[in-house]
C-alpha positions as CSV (number, residue, x, y, z in Angstrom):
1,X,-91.8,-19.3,192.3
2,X,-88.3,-19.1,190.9
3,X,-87.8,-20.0,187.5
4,X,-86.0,-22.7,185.8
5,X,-82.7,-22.0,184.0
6,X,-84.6,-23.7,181.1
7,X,-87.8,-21.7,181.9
8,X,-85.3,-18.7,181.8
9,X,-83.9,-19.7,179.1
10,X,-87.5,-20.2,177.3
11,X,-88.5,-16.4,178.4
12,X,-85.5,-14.7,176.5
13,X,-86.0,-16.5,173.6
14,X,-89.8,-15.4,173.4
15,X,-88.3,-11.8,173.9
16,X,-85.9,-12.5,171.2
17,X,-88.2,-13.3,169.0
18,X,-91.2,-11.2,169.5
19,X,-92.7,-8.3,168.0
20,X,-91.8,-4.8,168.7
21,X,-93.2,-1.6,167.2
22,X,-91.4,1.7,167.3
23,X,-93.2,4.7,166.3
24,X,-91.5,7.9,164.5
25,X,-93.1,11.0,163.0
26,X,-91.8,11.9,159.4
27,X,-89.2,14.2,160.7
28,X,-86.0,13.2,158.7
29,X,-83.7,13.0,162.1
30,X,-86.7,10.4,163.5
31,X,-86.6,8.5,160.0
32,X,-83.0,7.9,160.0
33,X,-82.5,7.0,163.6
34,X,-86.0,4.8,163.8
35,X,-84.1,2.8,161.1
36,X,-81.0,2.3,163.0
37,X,-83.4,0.6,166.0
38,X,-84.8,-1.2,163.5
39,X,-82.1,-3.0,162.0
40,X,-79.9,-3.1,165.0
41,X,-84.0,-4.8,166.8
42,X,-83.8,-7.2,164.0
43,X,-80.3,-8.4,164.0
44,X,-81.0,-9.0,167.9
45,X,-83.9,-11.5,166.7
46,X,-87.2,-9.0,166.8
47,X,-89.6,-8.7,164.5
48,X,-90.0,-4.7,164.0
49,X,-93.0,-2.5,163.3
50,X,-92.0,1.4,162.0
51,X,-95.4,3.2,162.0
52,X,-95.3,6.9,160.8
53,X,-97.5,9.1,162.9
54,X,-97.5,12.3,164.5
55,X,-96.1,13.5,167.7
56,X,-99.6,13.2,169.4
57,X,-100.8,10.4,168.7
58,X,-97.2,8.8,169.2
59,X,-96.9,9.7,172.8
60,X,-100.9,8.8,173.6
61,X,-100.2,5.4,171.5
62,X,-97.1,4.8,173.6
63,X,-98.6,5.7,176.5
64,X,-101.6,3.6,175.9
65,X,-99.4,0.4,174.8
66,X,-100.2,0.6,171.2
67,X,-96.5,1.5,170.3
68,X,-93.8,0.0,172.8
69,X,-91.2,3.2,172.5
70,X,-90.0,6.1,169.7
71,X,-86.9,7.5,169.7
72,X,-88.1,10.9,168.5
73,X,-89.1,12.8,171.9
74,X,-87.5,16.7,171.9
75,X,-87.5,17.4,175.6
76,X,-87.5,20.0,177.5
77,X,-88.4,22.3,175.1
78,X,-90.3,21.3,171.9
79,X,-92.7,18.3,173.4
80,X,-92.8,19.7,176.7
81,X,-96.3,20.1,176.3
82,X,-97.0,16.5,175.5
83,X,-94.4,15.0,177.9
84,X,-96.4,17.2,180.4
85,X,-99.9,15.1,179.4
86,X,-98.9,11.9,179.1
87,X,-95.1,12.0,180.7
88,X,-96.3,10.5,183.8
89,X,-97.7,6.8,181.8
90,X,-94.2,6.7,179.7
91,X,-90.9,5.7,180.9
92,X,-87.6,8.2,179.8
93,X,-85.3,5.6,178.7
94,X,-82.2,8.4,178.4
95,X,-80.8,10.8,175.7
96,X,-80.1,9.3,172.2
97,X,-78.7,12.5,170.6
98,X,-77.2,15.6,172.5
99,X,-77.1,18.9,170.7
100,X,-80.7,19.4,168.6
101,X,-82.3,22.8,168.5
102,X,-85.4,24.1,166.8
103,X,-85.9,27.3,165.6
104,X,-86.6,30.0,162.7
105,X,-84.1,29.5,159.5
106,X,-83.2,31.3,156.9
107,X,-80.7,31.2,154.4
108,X,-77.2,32.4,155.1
109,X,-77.7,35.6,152.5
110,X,-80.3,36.8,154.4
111,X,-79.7,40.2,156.2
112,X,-82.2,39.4,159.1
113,X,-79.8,38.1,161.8
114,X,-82.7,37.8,164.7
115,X,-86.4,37.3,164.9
116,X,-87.3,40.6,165.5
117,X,-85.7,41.4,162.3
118,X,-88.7,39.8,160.5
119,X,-90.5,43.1,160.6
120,X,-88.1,45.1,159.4
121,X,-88.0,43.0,156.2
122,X,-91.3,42.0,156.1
123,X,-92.1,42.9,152.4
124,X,-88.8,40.4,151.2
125,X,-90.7,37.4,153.1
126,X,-94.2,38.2,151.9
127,X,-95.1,38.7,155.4
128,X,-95.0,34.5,155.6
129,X,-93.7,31.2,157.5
130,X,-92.9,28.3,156.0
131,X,-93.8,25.5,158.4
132,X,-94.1,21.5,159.1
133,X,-96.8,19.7,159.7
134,X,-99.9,20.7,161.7
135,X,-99.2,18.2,164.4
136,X,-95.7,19.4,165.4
137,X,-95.1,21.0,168.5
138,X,-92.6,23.4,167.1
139,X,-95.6,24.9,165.0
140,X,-97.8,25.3,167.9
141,X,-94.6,27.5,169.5
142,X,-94.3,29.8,166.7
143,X,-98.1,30.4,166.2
144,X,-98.3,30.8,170.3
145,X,-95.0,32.0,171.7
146,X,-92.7,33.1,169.2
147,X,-95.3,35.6,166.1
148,X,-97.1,37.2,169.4
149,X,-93.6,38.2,171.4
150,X,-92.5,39.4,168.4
151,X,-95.3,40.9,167.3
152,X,-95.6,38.9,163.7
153,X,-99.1,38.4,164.1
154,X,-100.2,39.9,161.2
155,X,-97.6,37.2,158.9
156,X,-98.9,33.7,158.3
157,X,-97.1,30.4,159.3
158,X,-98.2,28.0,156.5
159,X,-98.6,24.4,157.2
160,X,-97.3,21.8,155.3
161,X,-95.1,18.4,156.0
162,X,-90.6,18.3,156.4
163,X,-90.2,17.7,152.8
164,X,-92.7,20.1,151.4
165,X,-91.1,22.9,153.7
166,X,-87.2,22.0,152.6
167,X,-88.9,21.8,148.9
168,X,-89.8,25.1,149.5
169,X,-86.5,26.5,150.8
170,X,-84.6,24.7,147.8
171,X,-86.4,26.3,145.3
172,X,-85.8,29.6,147.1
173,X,-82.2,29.5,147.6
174,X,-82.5,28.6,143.8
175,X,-83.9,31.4,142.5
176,X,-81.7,33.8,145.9
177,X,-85.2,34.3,146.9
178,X,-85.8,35.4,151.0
179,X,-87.5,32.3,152.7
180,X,-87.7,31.5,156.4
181,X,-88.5,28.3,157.7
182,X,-89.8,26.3,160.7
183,X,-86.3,24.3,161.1
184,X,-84.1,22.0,163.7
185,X,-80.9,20.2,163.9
186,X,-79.9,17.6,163.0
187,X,-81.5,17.8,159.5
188,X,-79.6,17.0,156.0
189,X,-80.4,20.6,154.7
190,X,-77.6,21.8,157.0
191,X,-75.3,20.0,155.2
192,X,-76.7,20.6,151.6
193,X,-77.2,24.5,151.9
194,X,-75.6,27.6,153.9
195,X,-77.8,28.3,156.8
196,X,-78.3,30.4,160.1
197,X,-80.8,30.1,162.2
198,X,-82.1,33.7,163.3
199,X,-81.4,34.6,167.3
200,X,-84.1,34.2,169.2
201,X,-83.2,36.9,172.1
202,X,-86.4,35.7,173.9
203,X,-85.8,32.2,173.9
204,X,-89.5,31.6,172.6
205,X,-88.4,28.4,171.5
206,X,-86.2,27.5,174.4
207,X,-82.3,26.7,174.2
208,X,-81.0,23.5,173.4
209,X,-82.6,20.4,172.9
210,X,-82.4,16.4,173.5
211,X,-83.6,13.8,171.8
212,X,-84.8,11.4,173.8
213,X,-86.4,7.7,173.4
214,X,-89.3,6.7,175.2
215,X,-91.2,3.5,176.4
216,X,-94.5,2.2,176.9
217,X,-95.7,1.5,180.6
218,X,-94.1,-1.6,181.5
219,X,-91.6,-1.9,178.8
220,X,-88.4,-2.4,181.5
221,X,-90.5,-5.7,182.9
222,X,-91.7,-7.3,179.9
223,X,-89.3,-6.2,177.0
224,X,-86.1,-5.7,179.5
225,X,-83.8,-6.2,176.5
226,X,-85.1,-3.8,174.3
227,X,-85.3,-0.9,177.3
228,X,-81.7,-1.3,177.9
229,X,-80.3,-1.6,174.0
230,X,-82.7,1.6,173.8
231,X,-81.2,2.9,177.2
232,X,-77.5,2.2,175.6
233,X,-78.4,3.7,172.2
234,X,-76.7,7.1,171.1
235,X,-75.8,8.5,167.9
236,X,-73.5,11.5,167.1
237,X,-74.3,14.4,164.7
238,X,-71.7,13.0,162.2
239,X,-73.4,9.6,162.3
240,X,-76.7,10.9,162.3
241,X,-75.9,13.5,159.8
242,X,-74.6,10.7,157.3
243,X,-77.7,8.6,157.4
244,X,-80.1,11.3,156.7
245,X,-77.3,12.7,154.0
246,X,-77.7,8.9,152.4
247,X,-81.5,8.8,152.8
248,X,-81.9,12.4,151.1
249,X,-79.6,11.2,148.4
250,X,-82.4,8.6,147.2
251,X,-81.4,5.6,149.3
252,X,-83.9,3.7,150.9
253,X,-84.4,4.2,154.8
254,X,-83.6,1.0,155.7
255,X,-80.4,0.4,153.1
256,X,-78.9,3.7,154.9
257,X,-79.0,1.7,157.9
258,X,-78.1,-1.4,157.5
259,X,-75.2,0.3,155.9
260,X,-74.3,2.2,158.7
261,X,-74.9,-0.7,161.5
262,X,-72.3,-2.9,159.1
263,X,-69.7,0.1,159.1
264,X,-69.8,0.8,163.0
265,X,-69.8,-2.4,164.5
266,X,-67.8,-0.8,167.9
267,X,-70.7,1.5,168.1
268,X,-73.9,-0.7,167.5
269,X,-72.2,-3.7,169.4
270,X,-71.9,-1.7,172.6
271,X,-75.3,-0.6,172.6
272,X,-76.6,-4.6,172.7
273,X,-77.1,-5.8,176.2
274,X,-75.2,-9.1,177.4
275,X,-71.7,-8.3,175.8
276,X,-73.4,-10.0,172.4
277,X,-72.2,-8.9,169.2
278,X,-74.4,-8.1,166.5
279,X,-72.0,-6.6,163.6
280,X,-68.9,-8.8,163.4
């Protein structure tokens, strides 16, 4: 039966006006940019849900329809294992940012150039990892690719959360202590202290990364709008890098976006289906 221009009519506004929820895991990349969605959702007429999870239970809720997208998925590389699980029940609504990478980090002072460096100064680390938290497929790379190729078995990879980890690094580089970390880009700490990440000759962790959102089963039928603005929606690592910079600095999540949506209206408008402008 076709529909009615009013019918139509009717069935975007019920869009408009329902509720969407986007997962993110506590990474600070997935913070900032879940909070650009959110205020660019709202100003489109949405009510928006931000649950923090982790990245398992995001992709099974997501694929299950508890969560309608997250903009948070590291492909090929870092969730490839989950993508491979559920990747089939999710639809791959496009790139959002470019040029992430994961890896090992350590302070720019720090001889050790490579991984395989580790051993040689093995006493300066206390034979020890700093990492994220449990849940993270980058940890479940270093404890099952990356110690055994390099033979840093015998050094423990400590499990904690992002903030504890770059708590931990600050108060190293504080005191010029050696520290290496489980790190990625984009992060804020990049921008607040001088860092390499150590070479990887292997490429145990894989080469470059993109971030990628990601919808529920049947998002592009019954949320169309959303899967396209999510579809259009790209950031840059200066844009990215400013939120997180703001967020780090004490300002709330969603005040760093609103602020940024406000002071890039070119950007955010062309990300809204329909030629409809958002920011003026």
């Amino acid at each position: 039966m076709l529909q009615s221009p009013q019918q139509t009519s009717q069935d975007e506004s019920v869009e408009q006006k329902g509720k969407v929820k986007i997962g993110y895991v506590q990474w600070a990349s997935a913070e900032a940019s879940t909070y650009v969605v959110r205020e660019v959702l709202e100003r489109m007429g949405y009510e928006v849900e931000t649950p923090v999870t982790q990245s398992g239970p995001m992709f099974q809720g997501t694929a299950n329809g508890e969560l309608d997208a997250f903009v948070c998925a590291w492909l090929p590389n870092t969730d490839k294992t989950r993508w491979e699980e559920y990747g089939d029940e999710l639809v791959d609504l496009g790139s959002n940012y470019d040029s992430a990478q994961i890896g090992l980090v350590v302070p720019e002072y720090v001889k050790a150039d490579t991984i395989p460096e580790l051993k040689k100064y093995a006493d300066k680390f206390n034979k020890a990892i700093v990492g994220i938290d449990p849940g993270a497929t980058e940890m479940t790379v270093i404890e099952n690719k990356t110690m055994p190729k390099y033979g840093l078995k015998d050094w423990e990879l400590t499990s904690s959360s992002g903030p504890a980890m770059t708590a931990e690094l600050g108060k190293a580089i504080k005191n010029d202590e050696w520290i290496v970390v489980a790190g990625w880009k984009p992060h804020w700490k990049w921008s607040k202290w001088d860092l390499k990440f150590l070479e990887d000759p292997e490429l145990t962790m894989g080469e470059g990364e993109y971030i990628k959102s990601i919808g529920r089963p049947e998002i592009k039928e019954d949320m169309p709008t959303v899967a396209k603005f999510l579809q259009n929606y790209k950031l840059t690592t200066e844009q990215l890098g400013s939120i997180m910079l703001k967020i780090q600095n004490g300002m709330e999540p969603k005040k760093a976006a609103e602020e940024f949506v406000s002071n890039n209206p070119e950007a955010v408008n062309s990300w809204v289906p329909g030629d409809k402008e958002v920011v003026k």
